[in-house]
N, C-alpha and C positions, 0 to 999 in steps of 0.2 A: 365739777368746777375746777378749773386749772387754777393750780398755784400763782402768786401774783410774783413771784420770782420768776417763776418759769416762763412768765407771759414778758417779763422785762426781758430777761437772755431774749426770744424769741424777738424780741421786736429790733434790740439792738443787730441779733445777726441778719436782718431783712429780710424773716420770714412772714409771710401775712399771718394775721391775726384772725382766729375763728373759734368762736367756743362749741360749733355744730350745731346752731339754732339757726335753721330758715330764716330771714325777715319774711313776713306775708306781702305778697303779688299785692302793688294797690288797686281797690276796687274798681273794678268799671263805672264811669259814669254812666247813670240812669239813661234812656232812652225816653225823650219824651213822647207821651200817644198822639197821636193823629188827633185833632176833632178839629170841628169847624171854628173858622175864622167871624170873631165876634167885630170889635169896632175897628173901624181905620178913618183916614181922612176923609172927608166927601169929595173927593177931587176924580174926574171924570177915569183917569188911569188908573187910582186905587180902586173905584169902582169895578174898572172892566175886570182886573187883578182877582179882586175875593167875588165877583161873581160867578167867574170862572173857575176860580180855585176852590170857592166850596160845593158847586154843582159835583165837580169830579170828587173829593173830597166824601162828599154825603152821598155817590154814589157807591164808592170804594168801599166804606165802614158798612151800608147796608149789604153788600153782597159778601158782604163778613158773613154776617148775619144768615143769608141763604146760604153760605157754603156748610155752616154749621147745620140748618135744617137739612141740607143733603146729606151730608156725614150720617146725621141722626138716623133720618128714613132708610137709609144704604146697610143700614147696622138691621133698622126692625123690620122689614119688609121681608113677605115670604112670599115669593113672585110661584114657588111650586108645592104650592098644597095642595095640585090639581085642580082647583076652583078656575078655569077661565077668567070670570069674572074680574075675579082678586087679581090676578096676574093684569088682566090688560088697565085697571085702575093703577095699580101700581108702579106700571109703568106710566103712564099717562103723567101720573101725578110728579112721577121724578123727571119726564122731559119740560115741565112747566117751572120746575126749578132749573131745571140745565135753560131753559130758553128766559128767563127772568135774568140768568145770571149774566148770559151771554149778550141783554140787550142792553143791561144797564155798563157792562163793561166797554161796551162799544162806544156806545153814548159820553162816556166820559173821559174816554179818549179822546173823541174831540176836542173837550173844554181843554185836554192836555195840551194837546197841540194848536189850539189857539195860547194859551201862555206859554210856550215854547216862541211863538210867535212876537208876544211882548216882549219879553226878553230881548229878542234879537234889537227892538226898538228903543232901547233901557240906557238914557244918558249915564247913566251912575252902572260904570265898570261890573264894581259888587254884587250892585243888586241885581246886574244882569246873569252873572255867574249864577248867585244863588235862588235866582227864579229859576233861570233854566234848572238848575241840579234837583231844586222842589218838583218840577215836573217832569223830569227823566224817573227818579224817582217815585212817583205817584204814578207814571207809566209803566215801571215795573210791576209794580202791583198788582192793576191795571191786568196788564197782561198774564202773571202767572192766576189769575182768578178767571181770563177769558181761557185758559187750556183747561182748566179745571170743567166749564161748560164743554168747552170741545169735546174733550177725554169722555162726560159725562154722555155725550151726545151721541158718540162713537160705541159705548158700551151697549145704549139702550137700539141705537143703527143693528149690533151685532145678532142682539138678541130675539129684535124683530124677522132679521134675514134667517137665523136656525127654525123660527116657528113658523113663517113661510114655507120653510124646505121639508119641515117635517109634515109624513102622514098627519092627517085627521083621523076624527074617530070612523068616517064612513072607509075611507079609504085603507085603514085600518083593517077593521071588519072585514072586506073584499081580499087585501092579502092574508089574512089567514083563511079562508075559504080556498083562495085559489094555490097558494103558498106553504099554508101550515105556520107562519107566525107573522106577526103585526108588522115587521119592515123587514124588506128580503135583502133590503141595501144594508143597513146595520147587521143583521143576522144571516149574512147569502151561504154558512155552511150549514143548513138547518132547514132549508126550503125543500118543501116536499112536492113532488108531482105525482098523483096516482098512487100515493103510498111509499113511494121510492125516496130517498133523500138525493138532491140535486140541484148543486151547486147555483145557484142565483147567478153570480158574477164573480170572475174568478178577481182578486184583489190581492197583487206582490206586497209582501208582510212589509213594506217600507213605503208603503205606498198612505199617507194619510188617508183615513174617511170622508168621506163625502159631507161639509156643514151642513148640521140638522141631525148628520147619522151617527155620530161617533157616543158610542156606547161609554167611553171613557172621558169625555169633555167635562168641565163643572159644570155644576146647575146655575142655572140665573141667578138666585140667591147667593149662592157661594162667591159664584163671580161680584156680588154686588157688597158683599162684605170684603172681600177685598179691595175695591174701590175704594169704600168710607176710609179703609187703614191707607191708602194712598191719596185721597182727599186731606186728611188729617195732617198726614206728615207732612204737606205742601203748606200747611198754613204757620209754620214757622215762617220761611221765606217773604210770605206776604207781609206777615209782620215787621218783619227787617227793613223788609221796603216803605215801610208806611214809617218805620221808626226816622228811618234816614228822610225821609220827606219832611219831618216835624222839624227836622233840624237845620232847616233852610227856609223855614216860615219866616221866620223874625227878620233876616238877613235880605230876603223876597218883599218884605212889607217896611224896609228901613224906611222908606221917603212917605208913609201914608201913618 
């Protein structure tokens, strides 16, 4: 504690006053949640307004909801226990969330852009600002949850395409008979003819593997748990978006 003498000298020669205590940063105001819009006027524009506005609304918060069960299944899924079976339900089951997610985000894009459209028609300055800004933002949303089915869509695209290009078990079998091991394209320094070892296909050391062959590639699992961690961390964003959306409700609904 500074002397209160010291603090007078100090204050008379106009030096600023500081005892070295911080003031604390004031707190952020809350962000209000998204949820569906309850009563407004009966008036034929406030109608068209929150039927619009909670279709997209109520489709946004449910695809919350499915991007968390993808997260989930992306974490427990073992697409390589060798079971086919498993593998191709597994799959199956996660492109019915990637295409749930992707129909409902498309779909309420439009409701966006029908109220992007009232807006434009909005006697009242304000409320036209903050409709439109309600639905730019509810569009963000929107959209980063349709990359999310994209990304999604693209993962299980990849994974399809390597198990196409890989041997089967018959074909399998045949190169090693004819070969000496189960793919001459992943393993061409090791192919035997006649007892002889003999070079399959010669392949420059910078030269990537052939998709399907590369011995060093993730496995579908791994790859898929990476995802969930990249799904996850995209869902702050969404939230941001959905927060800044709540906060042009009231301003969007002034005349109803």
């Amino acid at each position: 504690m500074l002397d209160r003498r010291l603090l007078a000298t100090l204050a008379i020669a106009g030096f600023p006053l500081t005892t070295g205590v911080t003031a604390p940063a004031p707190a952020a105001s809350p962000v209000p949640p998204l949820k569906v819009i309850a009563n407004v006027r009966s008036t034929p524009r406030c109608t068209d307004i929150v039927t619009h506005a909670n279709t997209a609304i109520g489709a946004t918060l449910n695809n919350d909801l499915v991007i968390a069960q993808t997260v989930t299944r992306l974490r427990a899924v073992n697409l390589d226990d060798g079971n086919p079976i498993h593998r191709r339900n597994g799959l199956n089951a996660l492109g019915d969330l990637a295409k749930s997610l992707m129909m409902q985000s498309r779909s309420a894009d439009d409701e966006v852009k029908r109220l992007r459209k009232l807006a434009k028609t909005s006697t009242d300055p304000q409320e036209a600002v903050d409709l439109k800004a309600f639905a730019d933002e509810l569009g963000g949303a929107l959209w980063r949850q349709q990359t999310i089915a994209r990304d999604l869509n693209g993962y299980l695209a990849t994974i399809d395409f390597r198990d196409m290009a890989k041997f089967d078990d018959a074909q399998q079998n045949m190169n090693m008979a004819v070969f000496g091991v189960p793919d001459p394209i992943e393993d061409p320094l090791h192919v035997q003819m006649n007892g002889q070892v003999v070079p399959y296909m010669w392949r420059p050391p910078m030269m990537p593997y052939l998709p399907g062959h590369d011995p060093t590639e993730p496995t579908a699992t791994q790859e898929a748990q990476a995802a969930a961690k990249d799904f996850e961390a995209r869902e702050s964003g969404i939230a941001t978006d959905e927060g800044q959306a709540a906060t042009h409700v009231n301003g969007a609904l002034k005349n109803c």
